[in-house]
C-alpha positions in Angstrom: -4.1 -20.0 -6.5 -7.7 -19.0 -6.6 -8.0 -14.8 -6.7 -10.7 -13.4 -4.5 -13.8 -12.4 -4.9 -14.4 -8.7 -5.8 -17.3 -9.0 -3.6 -15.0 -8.7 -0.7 -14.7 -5.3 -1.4 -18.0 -4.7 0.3 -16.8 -6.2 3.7 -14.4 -3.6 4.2 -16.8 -1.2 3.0 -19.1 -2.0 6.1 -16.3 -2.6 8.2 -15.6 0.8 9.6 -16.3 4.8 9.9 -13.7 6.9 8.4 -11.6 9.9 10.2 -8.1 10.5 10.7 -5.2 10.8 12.6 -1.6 11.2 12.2 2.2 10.9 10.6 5.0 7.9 9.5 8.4 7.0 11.1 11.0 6.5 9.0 12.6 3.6 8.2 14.5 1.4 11.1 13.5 3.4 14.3 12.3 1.8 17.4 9.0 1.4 17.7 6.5 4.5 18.1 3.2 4.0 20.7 -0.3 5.4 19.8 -1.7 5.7 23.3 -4.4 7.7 22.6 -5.3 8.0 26.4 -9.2 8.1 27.4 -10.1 7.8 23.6 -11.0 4.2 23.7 -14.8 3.3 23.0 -14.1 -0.3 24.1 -13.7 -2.2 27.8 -11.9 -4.8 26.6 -8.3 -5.2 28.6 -5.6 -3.3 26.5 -3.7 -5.4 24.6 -0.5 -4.6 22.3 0.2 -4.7 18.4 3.3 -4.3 16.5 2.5 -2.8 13.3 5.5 -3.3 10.4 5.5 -2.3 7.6 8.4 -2.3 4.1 8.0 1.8 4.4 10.9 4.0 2.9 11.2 7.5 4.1 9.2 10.2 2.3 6.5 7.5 0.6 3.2 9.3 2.1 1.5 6.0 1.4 2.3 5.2 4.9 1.4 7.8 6.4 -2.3 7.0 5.0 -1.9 3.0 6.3 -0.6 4.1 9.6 -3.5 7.2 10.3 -6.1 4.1 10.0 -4.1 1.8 12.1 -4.0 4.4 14.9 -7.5 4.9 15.0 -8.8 1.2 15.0 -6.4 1.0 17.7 -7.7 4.0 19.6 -10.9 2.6 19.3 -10.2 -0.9 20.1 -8.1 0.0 23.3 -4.9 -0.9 22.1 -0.9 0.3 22.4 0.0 0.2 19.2 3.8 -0.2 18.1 5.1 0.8 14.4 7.9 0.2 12.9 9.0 0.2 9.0 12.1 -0.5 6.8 12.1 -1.4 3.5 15.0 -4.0 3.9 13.3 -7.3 4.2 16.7 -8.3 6.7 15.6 -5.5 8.9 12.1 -5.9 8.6 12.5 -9.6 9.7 14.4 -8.1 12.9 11.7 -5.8 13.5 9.2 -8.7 13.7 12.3 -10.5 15.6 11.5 -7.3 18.4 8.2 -7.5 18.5 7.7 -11.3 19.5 10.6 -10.8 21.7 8.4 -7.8 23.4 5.5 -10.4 23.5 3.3 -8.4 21.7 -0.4 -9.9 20.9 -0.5 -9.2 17.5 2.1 -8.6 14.8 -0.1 -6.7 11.2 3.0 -7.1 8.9 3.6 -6.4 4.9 5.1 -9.2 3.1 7.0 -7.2 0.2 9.8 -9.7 0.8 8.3 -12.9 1.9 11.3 -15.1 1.9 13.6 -12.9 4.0 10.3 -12.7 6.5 9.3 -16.4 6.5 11.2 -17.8 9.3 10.4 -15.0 11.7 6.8 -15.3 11.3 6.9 -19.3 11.4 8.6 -18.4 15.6 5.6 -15.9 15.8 3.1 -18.5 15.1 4.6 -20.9 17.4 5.0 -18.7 20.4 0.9 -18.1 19.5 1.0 -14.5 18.4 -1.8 -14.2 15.7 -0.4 -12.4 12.4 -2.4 -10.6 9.8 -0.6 -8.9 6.3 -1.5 -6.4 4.6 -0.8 -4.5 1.8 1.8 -6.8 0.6 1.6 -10.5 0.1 -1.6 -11.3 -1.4 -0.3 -14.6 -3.1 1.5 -15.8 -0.1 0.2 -15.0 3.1 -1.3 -18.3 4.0 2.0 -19.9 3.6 3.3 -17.3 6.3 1.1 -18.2 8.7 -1.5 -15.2 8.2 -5.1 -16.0 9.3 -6.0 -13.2 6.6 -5.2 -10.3 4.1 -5.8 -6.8 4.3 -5.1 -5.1 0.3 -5.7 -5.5 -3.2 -4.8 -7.4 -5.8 -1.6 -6.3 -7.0 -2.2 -8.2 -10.7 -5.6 -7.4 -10.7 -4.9 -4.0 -10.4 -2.7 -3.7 -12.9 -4.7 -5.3 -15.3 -7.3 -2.4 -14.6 -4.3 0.2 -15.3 -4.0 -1.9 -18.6 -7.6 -1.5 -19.8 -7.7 2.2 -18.9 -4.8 3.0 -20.6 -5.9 0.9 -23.8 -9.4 3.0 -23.8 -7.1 5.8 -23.7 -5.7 4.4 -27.1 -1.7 3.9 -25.2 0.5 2.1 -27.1 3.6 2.6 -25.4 3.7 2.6 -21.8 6.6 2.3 -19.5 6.1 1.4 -15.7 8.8 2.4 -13.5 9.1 0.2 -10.4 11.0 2.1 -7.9 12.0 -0.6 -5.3 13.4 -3.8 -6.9 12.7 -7.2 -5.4 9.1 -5.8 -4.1 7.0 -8.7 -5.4 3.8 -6.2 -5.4 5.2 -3.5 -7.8 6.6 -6.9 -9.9 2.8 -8.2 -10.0 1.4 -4.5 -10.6 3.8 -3.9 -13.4 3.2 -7.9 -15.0 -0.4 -7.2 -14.6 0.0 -3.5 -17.0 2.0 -6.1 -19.6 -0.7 -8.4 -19.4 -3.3 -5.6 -21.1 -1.1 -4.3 -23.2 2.2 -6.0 -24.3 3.9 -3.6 -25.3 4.9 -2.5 -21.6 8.2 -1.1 -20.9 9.8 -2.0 -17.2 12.2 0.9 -15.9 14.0 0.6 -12.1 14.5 3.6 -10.5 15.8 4.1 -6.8 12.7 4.9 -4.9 14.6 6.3 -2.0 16.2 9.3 -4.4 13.6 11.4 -6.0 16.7 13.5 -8.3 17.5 9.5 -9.5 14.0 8.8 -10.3 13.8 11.9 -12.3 16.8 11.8 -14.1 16.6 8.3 -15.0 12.8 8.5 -16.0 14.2 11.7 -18.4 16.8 9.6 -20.0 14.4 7.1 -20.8 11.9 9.2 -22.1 14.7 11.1 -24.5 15.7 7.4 -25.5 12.2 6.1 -26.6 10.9 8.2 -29.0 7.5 6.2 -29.3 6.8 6.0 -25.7 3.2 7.7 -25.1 2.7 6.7 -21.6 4.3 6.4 -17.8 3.0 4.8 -14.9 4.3 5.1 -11.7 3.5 2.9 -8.9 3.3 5.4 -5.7 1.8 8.7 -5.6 4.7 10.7 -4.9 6.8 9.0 -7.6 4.3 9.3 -10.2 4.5 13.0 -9.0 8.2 13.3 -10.0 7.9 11.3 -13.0 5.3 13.9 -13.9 7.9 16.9 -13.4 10.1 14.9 -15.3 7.6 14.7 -18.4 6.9 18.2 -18.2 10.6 19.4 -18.1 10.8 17.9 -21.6 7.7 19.6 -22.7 6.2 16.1 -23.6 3.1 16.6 -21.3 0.6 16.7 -24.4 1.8 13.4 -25.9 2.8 11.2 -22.6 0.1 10.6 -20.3 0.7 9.5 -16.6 -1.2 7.2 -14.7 -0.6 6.1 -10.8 -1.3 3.7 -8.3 -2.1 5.0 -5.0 -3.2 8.2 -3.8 -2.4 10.9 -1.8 -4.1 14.2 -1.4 -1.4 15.9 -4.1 -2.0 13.2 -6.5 -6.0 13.9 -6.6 -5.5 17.5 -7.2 -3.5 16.4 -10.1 -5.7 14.6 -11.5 -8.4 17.2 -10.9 -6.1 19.9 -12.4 -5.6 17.3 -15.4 -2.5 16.8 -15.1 -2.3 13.1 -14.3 -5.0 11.1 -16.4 -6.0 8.5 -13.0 -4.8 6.3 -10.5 -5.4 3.2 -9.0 -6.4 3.5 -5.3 -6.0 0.5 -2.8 -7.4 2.9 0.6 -4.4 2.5 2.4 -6.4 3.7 5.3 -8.5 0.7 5.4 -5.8 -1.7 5.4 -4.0 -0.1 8.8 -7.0 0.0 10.0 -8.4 -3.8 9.1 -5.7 -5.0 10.1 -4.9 -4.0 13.4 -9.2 -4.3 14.3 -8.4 -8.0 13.2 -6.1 -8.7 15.7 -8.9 -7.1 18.1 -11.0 -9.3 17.3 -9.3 -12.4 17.2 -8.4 -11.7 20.9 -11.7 -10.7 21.8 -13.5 -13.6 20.7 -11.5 -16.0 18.8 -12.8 -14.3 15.0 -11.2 -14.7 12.2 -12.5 -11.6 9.7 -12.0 -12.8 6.0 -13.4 -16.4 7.0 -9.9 -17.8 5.4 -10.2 -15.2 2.4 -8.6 -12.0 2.2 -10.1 -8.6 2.6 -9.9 -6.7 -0.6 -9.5 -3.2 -0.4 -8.8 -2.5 -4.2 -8.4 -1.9 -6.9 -10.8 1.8 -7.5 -9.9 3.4 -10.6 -9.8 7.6 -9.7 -10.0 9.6 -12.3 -11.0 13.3 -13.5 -14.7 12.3 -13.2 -14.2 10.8 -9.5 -11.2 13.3 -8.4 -12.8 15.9 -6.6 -15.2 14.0 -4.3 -11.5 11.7 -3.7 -9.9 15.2 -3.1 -12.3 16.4 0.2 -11.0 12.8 2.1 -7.4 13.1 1.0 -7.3 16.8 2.6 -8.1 15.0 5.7 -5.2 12.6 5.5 -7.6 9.2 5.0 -7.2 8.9 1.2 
């Protein structure tokens, strides 16, 4: 398949204003409503979106993804419904509610495409337009997307894999914390790709004591490791307790993906060399002003491409002006 354009990036760019708004369900509950009550700028008749997303409990990511949704749909005059679990099953039943509510717009993540490709094929038939994001940058024409809110999962990891060769790594490991998630897969494969050496560790996501004590056992087993990159802010955050516990903070550098407003002041403070940030906050909020659009006037934003809003590298030299927008919730 033909990988976007980096010029994209400048669409989203001009897309929208930035502000913020507020917190994530956790996984599996029934749908939450942004009504935001006299707040809308727009006359267009209210419509409905189900937002649903692969979120576990405790990933701020989320948080991030769903404060821009909220306000696009504020803005756009629109209930907005979210939902998350990080079970594609259960995900797939969440988009199962959603056309069943006969919503007029499903934004969904495709962590786990196959277990969400039947669903989505009964949402395009009963003519509910679908947008991804996030998730699913390889597939989500095939699902019946009209377009693609997020980075470039391999793309981005291949910009992990530069940075950490011009910080002369040799050894990295990359610890994927959900297994079966096809964009921490592509994120890791793209890391390998730069430098071959690349170690692949699984850890459970969804317990923080696991990822730490497996990430120390690891560390205490590979005596030439000299790098560890974590592939959410608030695991990257753990793995960097873990580091220090063993005292190995001045050999073992840590690098991220994502951002949250912890993660810049740690890379402020020095004590996590970069990360890779996607702006989570523009992908809830693309995707849900898509579907406004689309019922507004038939657009289709992307033109049949997606939307790239990644891959920034963030580090010591960009953290603090990153820092000021993460306080507010939007980075």
């Amino acid at each position: 398949m033909r990988r976007p354009s980096w010029r994209k990036l400048v669409l989203v760019g001009a897309m929208v204003p930035m502000l913020a708004l507020s917190a994530c369900s956790s996984g599996g509950r029934q749908p939450e409503t942004n009504t935001a009550a006299g707040s809308s700028t727009v006359t267009t008749p209210r419509m409905k979106i189900a937002l649903i997303t692969h979120a576990g409990a405790g990933d701020t990511f989320w948080d991030i993804v769903r404060k821009g949704a909220e306000e696009a749909s504020a803005k756009d005059n629109v209930e907005l419904l979210y939902t998350a679990d990080p079970e594609g099953g259960r995900q797939a039943q969440l988009v199962q509610q959603a056309i069943d509510q006969k919503v007029d717009g499903i934004a969904v993540t495709l962590a786990k495409p196959d277990a969400l490709k039947d669903v989505l094929q009964k949402a395009v038939a009963a003519g509910i337009p679908v947008v991804s994001l996030n998730s699913g940058a390889d597939v989500w024409r095939g699902l019946g997307a009209f377009t693609h809110f997020g980075s470039d999962e391999t793309l981005a990891g291949a910009a992990v894999g530069d940075k950490l060769n011009s910080l002369g790594v040799k050894h990295p490991i990359c610890v994927i914390h959900e297994q079966g998630n096809v964009a921490l897969d592509a994120r890791c494969a793209g890391v390998k790709s730069k430098v071959p050496s690349t170690e692949v560790l699984f850890v459970q996501g969804t317990d923080m004591t696991q990822v730490s004590s497996t990430v120390t056992a690891k560390l205490q087993a590979t005596s030439d490791a000299d790098a560890v990159v974590g592939l959410g802010a608030p695991f990257t955050l753990t793995i960097r307790k873990a580091v220090e516990s063993l005292g190995l903070q001045d050999k073992i550098k840590i690098a991220s993906f994502d951002m949250n407003g912890e993660m810049a002041q740690a890379i402020e403070d020095g004590k996590v060399a970069f990360t890779v940030d996607q702006q989570p906050w523009l992908q809830g909020y693309g995707a849900v002003d898509a579907l406004w659009q689309n019922k507004r006037g038939g657009f289709k934003l992307g033109g049949g491409e997606p939307v790239l809003t990644g891959p920034s590298i963030v580090d010591k030299s960009a953290a603090a002006d990153v820092l000021k927008f993460a306080q507010q919730g939007i980075r």
